[in-house]
VOKEBA-119732 format. One line per field, with one value per residue: residue number from 0; chain; x, y, z of N, C-alpha, C in turn. Coordinates in steps of 0.05 Angstrom, whole numbers, always signed. Atoms other than C-alpha are relative to their C-alpha. Layout:
BEGIN
n (NUM,...) $
chain (A,...) $
n.u (X,...) $
n.v (Y,...) $
n.w (Z,...) $
ca.u (X,...) $
ca.v (Y,...) $
ca.w (Z,...) $
c.u (X,...) $
c.v (Y,...) $
c.w (Z,...) $
***
This chain:
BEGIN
n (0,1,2,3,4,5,6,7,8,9,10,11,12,13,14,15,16,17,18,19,20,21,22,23,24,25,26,27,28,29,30,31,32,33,34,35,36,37,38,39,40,41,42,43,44,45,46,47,48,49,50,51,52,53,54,55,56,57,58,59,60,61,62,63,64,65,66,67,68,69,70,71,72,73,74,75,76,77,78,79,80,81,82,83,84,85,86,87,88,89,90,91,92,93,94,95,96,97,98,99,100,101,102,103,104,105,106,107,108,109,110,111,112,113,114,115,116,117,118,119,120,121,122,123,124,125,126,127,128,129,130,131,132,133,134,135,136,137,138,139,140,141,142,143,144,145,146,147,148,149,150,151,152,153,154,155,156,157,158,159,160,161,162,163,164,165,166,167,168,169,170,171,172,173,174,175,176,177,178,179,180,181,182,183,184,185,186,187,188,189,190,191,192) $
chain (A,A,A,A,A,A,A,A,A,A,A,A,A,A,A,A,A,A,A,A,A,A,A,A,A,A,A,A,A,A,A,A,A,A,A,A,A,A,A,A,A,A,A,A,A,A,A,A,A,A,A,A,A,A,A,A,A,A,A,A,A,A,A,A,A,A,A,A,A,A,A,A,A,A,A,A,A,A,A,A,A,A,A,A,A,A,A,A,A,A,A,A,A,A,A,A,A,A,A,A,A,A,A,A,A,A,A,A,A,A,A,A,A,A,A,A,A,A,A,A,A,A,A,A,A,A,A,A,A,A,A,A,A,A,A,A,A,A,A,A,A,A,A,A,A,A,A,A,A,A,A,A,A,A,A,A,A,A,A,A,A,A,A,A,A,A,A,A,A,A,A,A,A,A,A,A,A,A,A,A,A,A,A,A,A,A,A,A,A,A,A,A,A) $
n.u (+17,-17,+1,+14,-24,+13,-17,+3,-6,-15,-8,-24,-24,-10,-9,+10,+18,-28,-10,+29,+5,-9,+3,+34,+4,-19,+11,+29,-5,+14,-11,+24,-21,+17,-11,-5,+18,-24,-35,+7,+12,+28,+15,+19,+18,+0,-27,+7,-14,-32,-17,+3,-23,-35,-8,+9,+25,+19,-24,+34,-9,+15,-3,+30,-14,+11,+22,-13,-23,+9,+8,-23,-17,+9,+5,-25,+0,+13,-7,-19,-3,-10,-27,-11,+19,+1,+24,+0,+21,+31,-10,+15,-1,-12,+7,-21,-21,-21,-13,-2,-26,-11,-38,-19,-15,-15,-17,+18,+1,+6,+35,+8,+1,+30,+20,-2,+6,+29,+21,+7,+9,+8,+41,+26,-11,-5,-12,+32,-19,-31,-16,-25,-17,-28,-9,-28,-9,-26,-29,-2,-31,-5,-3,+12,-3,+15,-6,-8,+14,+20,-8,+15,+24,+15,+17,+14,+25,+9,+28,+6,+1,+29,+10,-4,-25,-31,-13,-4,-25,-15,-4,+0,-31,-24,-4,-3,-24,-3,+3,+14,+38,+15,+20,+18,+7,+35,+26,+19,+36,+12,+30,+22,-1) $
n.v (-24,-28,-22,-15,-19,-24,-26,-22,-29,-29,-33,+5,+10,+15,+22,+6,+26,+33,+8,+12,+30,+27,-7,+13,+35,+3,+8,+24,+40,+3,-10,-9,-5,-39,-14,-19,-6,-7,+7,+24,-11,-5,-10,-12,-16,-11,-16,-27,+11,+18,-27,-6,+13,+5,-23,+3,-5,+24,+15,+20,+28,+27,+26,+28,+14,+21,-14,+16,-27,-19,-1,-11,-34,-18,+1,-8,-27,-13,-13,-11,-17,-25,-7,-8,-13,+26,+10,+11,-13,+21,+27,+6,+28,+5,+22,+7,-17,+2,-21,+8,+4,+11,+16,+5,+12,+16,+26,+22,+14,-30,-8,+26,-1,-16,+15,+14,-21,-4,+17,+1,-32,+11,+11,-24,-22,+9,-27,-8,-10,+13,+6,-1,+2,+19,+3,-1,+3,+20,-16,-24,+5,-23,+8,+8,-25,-27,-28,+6,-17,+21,+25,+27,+3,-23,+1,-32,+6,-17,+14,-8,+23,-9,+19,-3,-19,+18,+11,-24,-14,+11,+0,-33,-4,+9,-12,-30,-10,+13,-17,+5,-6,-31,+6,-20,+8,+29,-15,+9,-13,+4,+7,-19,-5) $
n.w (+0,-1,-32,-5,-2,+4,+4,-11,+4,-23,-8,-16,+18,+8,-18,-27,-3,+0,-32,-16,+9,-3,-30,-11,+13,-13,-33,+0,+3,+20,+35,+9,+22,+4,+22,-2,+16,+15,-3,+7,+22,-16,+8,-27,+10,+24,-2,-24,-20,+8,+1,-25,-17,+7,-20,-33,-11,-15,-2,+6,+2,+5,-22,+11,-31,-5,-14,-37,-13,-3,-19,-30,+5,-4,-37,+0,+10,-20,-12,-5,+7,-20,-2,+32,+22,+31,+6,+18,+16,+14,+10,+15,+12,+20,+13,+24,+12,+25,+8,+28,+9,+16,+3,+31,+8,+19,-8,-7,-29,-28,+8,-25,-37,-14,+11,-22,-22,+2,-4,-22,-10,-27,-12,+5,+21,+25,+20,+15,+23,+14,+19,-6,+23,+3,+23,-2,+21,+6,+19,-15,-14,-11,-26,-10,-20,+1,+12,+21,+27,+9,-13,+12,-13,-11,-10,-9,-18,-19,-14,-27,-25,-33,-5,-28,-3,-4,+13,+22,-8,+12,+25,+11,-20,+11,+21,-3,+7,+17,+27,+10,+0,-1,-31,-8,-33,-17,-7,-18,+0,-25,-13,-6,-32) $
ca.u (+0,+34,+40,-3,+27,+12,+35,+44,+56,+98,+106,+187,+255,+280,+330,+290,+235,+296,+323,+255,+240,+303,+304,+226,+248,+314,+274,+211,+254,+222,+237,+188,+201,+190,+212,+225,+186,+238,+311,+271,+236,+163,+121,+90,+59,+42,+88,+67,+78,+148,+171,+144,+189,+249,+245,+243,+176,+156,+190,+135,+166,+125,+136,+106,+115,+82,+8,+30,+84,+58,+12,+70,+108,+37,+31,+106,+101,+38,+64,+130,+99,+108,+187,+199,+141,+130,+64,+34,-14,-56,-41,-67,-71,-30,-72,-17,+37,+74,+113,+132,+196,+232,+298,+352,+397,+453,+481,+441,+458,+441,+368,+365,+375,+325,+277,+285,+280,+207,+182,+195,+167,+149,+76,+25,+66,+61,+74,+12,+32,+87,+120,+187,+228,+290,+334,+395,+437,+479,+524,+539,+619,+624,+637,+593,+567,+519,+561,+578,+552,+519,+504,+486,+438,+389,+337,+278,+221,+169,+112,+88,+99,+38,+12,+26,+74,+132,+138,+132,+188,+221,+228,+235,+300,+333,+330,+327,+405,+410,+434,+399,+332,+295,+250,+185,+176,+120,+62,+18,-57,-93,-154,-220,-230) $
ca.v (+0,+70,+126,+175,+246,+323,+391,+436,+511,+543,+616,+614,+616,+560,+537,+547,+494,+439,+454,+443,+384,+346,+366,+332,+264,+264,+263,+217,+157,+167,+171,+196,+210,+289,+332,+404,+427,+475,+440,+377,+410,+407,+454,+509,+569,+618,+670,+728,+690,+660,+741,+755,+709,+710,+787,+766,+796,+723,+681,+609,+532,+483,+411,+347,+301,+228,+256,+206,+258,+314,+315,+322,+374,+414,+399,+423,+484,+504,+499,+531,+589,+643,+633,+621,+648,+585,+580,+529,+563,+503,+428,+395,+325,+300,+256,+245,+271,+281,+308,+316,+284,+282,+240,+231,+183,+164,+96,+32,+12,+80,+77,+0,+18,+72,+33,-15,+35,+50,-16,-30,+39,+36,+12,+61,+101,+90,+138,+174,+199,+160,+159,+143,+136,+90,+97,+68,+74,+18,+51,+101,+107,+174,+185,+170,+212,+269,+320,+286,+320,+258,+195,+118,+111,+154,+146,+195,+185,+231,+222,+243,+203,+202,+168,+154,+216,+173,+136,+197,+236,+182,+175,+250,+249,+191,+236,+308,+320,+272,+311,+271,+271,+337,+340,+391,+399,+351,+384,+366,+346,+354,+321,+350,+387) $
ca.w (+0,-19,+39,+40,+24,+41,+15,+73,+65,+121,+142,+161,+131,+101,+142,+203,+178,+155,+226,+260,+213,+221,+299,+300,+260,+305,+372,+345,+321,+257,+177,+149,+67,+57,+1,+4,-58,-88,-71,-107,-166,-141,-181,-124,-151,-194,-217,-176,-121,-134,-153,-86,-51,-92,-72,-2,+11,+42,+67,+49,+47,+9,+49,+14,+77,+92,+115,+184,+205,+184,+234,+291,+254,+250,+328,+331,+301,+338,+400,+393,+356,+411,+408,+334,+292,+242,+222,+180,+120,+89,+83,+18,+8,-48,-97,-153,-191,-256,-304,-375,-408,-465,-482,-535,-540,-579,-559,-559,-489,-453,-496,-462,-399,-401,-438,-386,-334,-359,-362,-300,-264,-193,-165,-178,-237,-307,-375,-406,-483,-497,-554,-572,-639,-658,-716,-742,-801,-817,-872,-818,-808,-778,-704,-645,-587,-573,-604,-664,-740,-749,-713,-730,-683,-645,-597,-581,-523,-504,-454,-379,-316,-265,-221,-141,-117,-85,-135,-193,-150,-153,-222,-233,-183,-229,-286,-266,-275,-336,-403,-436,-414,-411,-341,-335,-263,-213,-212,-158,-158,-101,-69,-68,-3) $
c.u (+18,-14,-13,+17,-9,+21,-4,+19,+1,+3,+34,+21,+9,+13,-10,-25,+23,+10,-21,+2,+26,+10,-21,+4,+23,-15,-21,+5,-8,+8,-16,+9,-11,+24,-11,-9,+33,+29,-19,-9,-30,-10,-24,-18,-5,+29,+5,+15,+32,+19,-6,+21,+28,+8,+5,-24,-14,+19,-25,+29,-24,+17,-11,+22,-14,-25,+4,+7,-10,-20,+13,+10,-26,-4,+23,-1,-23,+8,+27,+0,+6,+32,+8,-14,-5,-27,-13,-35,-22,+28,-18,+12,-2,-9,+14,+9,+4,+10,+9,+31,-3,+25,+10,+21,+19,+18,-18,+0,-4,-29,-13,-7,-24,-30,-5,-11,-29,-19,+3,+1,-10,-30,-16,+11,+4,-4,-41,+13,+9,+5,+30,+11,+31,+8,+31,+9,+28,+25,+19,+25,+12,+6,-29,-13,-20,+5,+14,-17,-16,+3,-16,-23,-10,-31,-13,-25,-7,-27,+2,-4,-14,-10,+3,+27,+18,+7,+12,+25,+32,+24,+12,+34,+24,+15,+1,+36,+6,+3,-19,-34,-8,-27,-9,+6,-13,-13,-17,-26,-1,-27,-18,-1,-29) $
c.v (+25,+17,+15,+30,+33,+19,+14,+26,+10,+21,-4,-7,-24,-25,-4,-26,-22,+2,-12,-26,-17,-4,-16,-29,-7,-7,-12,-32,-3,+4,-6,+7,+17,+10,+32,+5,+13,-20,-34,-1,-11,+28,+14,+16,+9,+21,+16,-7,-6,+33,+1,-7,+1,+36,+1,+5,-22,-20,-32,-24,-12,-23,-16,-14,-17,+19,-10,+16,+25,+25,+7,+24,+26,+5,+17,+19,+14,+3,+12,+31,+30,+4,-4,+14,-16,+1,-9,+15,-17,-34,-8,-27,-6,-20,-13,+26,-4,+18,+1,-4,+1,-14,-4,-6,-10,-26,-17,-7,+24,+3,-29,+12,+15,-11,-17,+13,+0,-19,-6,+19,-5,-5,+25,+24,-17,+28,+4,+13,-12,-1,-5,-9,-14,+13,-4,+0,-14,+8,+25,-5,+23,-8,-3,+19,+30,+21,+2,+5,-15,-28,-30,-8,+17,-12,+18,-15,+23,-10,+20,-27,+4,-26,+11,+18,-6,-14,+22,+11,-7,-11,+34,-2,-20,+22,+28,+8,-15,+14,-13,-5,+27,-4,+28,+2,-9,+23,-27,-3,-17,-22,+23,+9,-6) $
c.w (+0,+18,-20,+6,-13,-4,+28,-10,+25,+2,+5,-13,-5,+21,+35,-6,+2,+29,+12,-4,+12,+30,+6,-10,+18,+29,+1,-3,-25,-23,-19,-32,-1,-28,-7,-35,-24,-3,-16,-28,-2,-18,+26,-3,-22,-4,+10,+22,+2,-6,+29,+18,-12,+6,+18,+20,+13,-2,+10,+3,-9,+8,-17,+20,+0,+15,+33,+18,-1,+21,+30,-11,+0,+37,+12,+6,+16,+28,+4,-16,+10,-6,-28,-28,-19,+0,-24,-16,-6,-1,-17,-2,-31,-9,-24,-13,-17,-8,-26,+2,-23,+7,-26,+2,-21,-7,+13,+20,+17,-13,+12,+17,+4,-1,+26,+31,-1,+3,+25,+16,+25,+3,+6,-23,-21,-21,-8,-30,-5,-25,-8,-33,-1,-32,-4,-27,+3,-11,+14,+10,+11,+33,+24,+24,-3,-9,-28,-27,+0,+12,-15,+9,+23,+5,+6,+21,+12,+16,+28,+19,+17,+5,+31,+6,+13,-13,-27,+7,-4,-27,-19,+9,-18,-25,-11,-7,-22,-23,-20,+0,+13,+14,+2,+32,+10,+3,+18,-7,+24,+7,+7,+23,+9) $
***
């Protein structure tokens, strides 16, 4: 059965929630899986918002945290708001995630692996879209390599990954620094309220 997993929206600098938080999993015994929205590439607002804060005019944390835990760190934060000021804005329960990819490959055993990678995708995540393109030219005696005039063979896959949001993040996190594959950011959907 996959965890169960909410956005909260904090009031409170940065590193004063990550202190809090790994202060509150340090003295519960607990390991809880959370992901800091930005430092993850989590999809938060609009753009208004997002100038707002990169001005400093607000100082917000989006949280996606096991809904379990969450529940202590809002308990946390309430009572210690007299001496640090943290206050939590809204929690939304996280009904799935995704995200758009592309990829492009030039070497049959790095378009395996990924291929591979996809079919087996974690429990409750699968592609929506997909498409993907092969092509090789045999007669092809040039050199090899992503930065080469012309190559023999060339892979292309595009699609969106959704589904259950620990496993989606998952999948986002293998391939977020990857030159070769080109990662939208997780957009969240919520549950009805």
């Amino acid at each position: 059965m996959s965890k169960n997993f909410v956005e909260m929206v904090i009031s409170a600098p940065f590193i004063l929630v990550k202190g809090f938080l790994m202060g509150l999993i340090e003295g519960s015994g607990e390991t809880p899986l959370y992901f800091f929205s930005k430092r993850t590439g989590i999809r938060t607002e609009t753009l208004g918002s997002a100038f707002k804060e990169w001005l400093g005019f607000e100082n917000i944390v989006h949280l996606c945290l096991e809904e379990k835990f969450s529940k202590k760190l809002s308990e946390g934060i309430k009572h210690t708001y007299e001496k640090l000021g943290m206050e939590v804005k809204s929690v939304k329960q996280i009904e799935s995630a995704g995200f758009d990819f592309k990829a492009h490959f030039f070497k049959k055993d790095e378009a395996d692996a990924f291929q591979a990678y996809l079919d087996a995708l974690p429990k409750g995540v699968y592609l929506d879209g997909f498409k993907e393109d092969e092509y090789l030219d045999k007669d092809h005696d040039g050199e090899a390599g992503a930065y080469a005039p012309s190559h023999a063979y060339e892979y292309s896959a595009s699609g969106r990954v959704v589904g259950d949001f620990a496993g989606v993040v998952e999948v986002f996190l293998k391939y977020k620094d990857d030159i070769l594959v080109e990662t939208d950011p997780v957009e969240l959907n919520f549950a009805a309220s």
